[in-house]
PDB file of N, CA, C and O in Angstrom:
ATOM      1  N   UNK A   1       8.285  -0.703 -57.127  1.00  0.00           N
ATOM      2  CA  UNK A   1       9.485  -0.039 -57.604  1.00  0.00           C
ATOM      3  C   UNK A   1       9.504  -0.115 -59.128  1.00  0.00           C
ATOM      4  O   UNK A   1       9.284  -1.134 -59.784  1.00  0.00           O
ATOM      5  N   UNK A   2       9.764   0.970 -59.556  1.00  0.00           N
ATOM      6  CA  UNK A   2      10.247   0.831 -61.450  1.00  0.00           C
ATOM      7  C   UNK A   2      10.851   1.365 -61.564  1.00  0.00           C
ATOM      8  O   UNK A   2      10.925   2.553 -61.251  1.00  0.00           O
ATOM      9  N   UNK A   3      11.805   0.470 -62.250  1.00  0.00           N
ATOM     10  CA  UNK A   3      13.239   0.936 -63.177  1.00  0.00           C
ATOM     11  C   UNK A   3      13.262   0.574 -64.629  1.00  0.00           C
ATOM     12  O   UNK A   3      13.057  -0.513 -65.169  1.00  0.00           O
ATOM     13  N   UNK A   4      13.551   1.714 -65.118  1.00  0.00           N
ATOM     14  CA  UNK A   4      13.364   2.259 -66.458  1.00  0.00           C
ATOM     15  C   UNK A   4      14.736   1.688 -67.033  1.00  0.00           C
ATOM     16  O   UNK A   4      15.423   1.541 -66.022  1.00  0.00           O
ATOM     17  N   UNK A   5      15.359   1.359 -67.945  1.00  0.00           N
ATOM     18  CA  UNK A   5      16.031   1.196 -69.067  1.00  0.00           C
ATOM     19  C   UNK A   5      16.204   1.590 -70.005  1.00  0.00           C
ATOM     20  O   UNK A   5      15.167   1.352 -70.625  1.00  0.00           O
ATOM     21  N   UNK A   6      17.056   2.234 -70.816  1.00  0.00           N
ATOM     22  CA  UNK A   6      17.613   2.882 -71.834  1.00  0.00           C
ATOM     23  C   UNK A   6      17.294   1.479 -72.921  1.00  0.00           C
ATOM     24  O   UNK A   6      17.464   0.308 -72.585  1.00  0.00           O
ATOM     25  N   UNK A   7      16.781   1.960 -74.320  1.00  0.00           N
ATOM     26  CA  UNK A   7      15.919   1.162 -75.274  1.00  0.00           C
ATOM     27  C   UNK A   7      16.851   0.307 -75.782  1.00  0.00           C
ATOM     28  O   UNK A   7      16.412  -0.794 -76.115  1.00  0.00           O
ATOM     29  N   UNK A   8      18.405   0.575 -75.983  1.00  0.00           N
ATOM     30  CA  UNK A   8      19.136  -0.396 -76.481  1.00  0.00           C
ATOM     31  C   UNK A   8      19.085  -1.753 -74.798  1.00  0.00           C
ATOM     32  O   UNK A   8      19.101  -2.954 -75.067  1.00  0.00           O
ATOM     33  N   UNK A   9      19.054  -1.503 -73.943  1.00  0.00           N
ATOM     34  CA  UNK A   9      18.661  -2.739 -73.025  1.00  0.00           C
ATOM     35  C   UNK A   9      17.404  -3.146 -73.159  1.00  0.00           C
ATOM     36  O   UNK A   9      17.019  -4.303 -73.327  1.00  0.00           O
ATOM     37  N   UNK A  10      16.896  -2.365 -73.097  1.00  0.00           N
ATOM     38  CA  UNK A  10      15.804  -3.246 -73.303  1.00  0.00           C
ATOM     39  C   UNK A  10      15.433  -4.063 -74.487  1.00  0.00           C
ATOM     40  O   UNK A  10      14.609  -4.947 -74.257  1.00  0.00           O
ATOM     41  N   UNK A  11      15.851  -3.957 -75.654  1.00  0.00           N
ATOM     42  CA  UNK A  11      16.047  -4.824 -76.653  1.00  0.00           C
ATOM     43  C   UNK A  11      16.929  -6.305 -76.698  1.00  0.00           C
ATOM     44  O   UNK A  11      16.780  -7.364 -77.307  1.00  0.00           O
ATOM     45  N   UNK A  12      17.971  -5.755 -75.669  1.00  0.00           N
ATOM     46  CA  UNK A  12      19.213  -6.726 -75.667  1.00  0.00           C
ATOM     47  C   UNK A  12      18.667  -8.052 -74.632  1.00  0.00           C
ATOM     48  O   UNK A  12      19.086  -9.209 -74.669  1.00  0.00           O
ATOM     49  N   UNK A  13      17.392  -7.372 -73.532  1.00  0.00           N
ATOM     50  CA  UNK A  13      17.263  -8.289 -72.971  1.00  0.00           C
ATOM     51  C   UNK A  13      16.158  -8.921 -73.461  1.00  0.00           C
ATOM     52  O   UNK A  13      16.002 -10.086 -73.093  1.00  0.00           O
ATOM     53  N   UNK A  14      15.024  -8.250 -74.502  1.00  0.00           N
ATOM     54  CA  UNK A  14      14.481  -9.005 -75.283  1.00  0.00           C
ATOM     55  C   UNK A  14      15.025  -9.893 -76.437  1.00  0.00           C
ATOM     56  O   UNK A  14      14.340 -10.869 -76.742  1.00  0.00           O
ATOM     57  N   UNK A  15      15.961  -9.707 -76.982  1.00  0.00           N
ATOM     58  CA  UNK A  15      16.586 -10.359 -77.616  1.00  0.00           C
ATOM     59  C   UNK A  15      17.548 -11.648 -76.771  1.00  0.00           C
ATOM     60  O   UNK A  15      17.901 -12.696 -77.312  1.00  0.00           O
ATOM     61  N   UNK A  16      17.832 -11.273 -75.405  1.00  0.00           N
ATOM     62  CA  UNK A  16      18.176 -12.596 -74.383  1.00  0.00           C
ATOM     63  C   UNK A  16      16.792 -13.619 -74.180  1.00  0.00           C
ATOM     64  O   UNK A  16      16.838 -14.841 -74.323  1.00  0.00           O
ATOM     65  N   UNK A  17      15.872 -13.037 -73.907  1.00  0.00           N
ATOM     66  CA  UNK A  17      14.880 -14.187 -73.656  1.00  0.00           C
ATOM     67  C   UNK A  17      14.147 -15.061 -74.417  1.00  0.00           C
ATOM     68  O   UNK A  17      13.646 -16.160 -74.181  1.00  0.00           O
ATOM     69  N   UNK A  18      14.204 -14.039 -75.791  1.00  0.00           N
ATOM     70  CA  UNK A  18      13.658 -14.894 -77.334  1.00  0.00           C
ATOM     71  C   UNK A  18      14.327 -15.926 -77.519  1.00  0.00           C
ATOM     72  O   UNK A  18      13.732 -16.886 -78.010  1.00  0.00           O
ATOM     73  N   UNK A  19      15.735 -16.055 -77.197  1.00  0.00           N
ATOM     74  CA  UNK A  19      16.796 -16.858 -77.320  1.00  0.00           C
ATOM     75  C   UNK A  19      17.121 -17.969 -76.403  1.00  0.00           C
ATOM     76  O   UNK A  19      17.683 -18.983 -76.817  1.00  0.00           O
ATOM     77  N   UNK A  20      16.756 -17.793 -75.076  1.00  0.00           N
ATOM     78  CA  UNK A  20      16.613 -19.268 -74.178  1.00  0.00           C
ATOM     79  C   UNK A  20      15.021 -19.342 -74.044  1.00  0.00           C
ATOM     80  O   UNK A  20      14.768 -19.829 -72.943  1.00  0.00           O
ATOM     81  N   UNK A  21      13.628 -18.985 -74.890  1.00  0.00           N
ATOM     82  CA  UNK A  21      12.563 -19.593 -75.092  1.00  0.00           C
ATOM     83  C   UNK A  21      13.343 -20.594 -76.207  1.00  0.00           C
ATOM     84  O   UNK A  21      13.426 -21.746 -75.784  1.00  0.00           O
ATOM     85  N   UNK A  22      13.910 -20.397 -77.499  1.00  0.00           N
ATOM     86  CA  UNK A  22      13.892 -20.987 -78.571  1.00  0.00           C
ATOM     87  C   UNK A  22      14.931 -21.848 -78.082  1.00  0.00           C
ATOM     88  O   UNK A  22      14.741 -22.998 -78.477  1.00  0.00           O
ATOM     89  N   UNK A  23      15.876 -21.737 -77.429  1.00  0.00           N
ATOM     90  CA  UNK A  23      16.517 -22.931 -76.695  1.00  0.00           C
ATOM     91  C   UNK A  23      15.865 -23.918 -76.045  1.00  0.00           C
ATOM     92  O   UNK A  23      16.101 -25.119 -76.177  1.00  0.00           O
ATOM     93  N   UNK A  24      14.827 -23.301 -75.158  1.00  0.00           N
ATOM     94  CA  UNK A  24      14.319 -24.320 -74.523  1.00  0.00           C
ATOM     95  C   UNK A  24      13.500 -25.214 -74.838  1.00  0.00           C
ATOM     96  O   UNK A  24      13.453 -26.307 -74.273  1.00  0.00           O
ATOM     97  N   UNK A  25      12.312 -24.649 -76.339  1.00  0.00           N
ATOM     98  CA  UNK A  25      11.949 -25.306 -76.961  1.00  0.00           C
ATOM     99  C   UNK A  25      12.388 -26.830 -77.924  1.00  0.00           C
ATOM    100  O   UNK A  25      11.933 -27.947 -78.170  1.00  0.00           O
ATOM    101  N   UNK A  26      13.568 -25.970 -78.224  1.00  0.00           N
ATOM    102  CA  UNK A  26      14.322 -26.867 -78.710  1.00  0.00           C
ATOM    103  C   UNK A  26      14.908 -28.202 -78.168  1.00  0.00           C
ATOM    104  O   UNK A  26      15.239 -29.114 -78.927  1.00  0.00           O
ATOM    105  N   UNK A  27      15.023 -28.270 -76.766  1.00  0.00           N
ATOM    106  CA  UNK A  27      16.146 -28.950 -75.706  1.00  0.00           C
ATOM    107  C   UNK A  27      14.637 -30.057 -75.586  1.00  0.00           C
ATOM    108  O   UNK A  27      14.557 -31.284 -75.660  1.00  0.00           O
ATOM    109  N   UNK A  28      13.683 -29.107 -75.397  1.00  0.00           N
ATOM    110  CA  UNK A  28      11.885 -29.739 -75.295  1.00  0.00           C
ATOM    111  C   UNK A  28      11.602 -30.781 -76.545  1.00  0.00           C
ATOM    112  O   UNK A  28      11.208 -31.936 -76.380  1.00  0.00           O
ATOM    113  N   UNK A  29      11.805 -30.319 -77.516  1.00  0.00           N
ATOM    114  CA  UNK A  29      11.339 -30.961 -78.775  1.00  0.00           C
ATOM    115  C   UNK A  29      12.371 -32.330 -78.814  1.00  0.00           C
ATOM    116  O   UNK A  29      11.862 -33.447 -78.908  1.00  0.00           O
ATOM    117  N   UNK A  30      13.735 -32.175 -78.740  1.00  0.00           N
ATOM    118  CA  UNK A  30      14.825 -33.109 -78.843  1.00  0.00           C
ATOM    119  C   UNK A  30      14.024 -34.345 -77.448  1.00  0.00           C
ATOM    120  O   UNK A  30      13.848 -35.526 -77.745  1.00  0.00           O
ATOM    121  N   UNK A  31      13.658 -33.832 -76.097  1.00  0.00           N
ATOM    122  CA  UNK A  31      13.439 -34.831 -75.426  1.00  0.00           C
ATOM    123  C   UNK A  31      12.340 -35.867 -76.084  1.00  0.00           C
ATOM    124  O   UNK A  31      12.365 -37.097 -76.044  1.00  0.00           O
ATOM    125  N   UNK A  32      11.498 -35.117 -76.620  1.00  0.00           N
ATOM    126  CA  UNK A  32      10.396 -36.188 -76.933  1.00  0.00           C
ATOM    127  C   UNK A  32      10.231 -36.175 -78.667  1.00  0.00           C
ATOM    128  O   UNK A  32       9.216 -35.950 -79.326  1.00  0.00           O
ATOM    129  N   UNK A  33      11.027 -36.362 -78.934  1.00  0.00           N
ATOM    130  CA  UNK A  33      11.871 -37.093 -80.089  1.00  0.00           C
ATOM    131  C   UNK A  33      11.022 -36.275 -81.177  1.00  0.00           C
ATOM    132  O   UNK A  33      10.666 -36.935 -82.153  1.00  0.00           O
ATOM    133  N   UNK A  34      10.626 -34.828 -81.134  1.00  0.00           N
ATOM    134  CA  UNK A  34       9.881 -34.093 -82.001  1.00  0.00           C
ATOM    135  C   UNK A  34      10.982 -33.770 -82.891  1.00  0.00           C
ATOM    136  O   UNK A  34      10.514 -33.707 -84.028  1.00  0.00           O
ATOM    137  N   UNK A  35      12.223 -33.538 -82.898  1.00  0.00           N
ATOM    138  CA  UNK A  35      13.338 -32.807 -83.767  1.00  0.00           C
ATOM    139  C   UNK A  35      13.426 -33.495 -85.094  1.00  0.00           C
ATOM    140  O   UNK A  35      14.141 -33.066 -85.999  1.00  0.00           O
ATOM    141  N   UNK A  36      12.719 -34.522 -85.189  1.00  0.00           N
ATOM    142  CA  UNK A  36      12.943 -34.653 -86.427  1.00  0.00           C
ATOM    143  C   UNK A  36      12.896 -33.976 -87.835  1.00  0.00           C
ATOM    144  O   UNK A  36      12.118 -33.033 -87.974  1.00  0.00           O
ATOM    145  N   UNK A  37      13.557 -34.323 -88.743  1.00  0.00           N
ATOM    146  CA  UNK A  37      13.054 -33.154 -90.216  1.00  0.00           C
ATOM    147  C   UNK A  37      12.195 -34.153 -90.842  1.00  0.00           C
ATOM    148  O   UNK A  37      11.746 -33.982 -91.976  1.00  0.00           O
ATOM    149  N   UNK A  38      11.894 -35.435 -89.977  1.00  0.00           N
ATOM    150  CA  UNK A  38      10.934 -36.394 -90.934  1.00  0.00           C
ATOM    151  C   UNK A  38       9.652 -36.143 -90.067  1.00  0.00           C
ATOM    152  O   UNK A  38       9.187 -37.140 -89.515  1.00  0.00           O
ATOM    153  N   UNK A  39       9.237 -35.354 -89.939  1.00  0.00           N
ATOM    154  CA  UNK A  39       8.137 -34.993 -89.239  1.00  0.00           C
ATOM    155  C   UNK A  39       7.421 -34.788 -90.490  1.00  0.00           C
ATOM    156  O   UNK A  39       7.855 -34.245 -91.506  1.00  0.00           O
ATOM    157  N   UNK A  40       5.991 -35.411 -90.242  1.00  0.00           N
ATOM    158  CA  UNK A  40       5.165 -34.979 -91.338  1.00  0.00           C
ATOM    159  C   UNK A  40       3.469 -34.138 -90.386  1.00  0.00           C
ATOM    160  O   UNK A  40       2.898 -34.455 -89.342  1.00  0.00           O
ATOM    161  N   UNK A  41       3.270 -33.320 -91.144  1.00  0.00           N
ATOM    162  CA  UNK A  41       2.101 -32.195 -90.790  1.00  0.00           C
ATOM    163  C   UNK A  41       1.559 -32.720 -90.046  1.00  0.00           C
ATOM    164  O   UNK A  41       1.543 -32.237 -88.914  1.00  0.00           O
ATOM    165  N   UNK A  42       1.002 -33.695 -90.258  1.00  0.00           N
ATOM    166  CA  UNK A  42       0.131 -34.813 -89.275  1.00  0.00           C
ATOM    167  C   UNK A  42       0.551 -34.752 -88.173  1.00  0.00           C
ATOM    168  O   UNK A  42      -0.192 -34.335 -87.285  1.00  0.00           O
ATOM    169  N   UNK A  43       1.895 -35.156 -87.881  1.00  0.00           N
ATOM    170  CA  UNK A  43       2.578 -36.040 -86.723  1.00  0.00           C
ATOM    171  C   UNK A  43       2.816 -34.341 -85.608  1.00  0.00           C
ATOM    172  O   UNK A  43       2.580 -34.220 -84.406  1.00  0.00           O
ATOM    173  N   UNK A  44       3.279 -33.404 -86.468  1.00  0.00           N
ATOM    174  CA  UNK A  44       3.487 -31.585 -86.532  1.00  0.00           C
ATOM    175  C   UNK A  44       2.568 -31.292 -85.858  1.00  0.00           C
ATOM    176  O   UNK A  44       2.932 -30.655 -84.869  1.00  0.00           O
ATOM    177  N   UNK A  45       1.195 -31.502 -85.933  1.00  0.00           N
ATOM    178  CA  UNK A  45       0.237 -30.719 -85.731  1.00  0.00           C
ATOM    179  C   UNK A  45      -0.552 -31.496 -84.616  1.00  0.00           C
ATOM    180  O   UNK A  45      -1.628 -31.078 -84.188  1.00  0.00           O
ATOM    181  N   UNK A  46       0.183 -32.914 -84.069  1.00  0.00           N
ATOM    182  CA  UNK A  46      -0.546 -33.389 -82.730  1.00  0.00           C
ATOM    183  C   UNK A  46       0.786 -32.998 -81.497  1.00  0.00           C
ATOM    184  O   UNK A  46       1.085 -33.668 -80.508  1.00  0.00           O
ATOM    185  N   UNK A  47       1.280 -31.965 -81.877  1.00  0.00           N
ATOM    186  CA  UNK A  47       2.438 -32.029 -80.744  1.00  0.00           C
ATOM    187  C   UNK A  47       1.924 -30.501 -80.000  1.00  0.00           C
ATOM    188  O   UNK A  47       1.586 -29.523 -80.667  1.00  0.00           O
ATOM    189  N   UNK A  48       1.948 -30.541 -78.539  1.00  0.00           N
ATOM    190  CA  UNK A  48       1.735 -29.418 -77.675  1.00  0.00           C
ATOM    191  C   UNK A  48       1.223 -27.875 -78.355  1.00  0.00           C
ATOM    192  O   UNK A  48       2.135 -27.256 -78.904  1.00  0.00           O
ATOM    193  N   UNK A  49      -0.271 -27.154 -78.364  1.00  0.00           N
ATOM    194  CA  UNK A  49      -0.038 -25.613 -78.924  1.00  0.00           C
ATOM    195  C   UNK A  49       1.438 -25.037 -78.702  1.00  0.00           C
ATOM    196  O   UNK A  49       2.094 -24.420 -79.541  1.00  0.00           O
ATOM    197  N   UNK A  50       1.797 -25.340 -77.496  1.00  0.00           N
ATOM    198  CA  UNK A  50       2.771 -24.119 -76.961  1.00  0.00           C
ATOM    199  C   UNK A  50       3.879 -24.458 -77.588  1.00  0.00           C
ATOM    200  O   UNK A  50       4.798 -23.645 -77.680  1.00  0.00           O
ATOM    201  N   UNK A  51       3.972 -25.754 -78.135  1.00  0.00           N
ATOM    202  CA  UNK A  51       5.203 -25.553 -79.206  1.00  0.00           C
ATOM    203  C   UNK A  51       5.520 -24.958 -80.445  1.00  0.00           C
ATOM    204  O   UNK A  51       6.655 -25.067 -80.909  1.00  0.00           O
TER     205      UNK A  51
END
């Protein structure tokens, strides 16, 4: 089955999912104590690609 969408939805729901990835990342990073702003490149650059 395909259903088509008018371009302002389809933006709106790309613009919904960009937004609970970067949430979830975020909620991700806070668990394992990545949120810091004292993160240094080093410490940055051994944490998950997919982050």
């Amino acid at each position: 089955m395909l259903v088509q969408l008018p371009e302002e939805q389809t933006q709106e729901i790309q613009q919904m999912i960009a937004t609970l990835i970067k949430s979830e990342i975020h909620h991700f990073k806070e668990d394992i104590g990545a949120d810091s702003t004292f993160l240094n490149k080093k410490t940055d650059l051994q944490l998950p690609r997919y982050l």
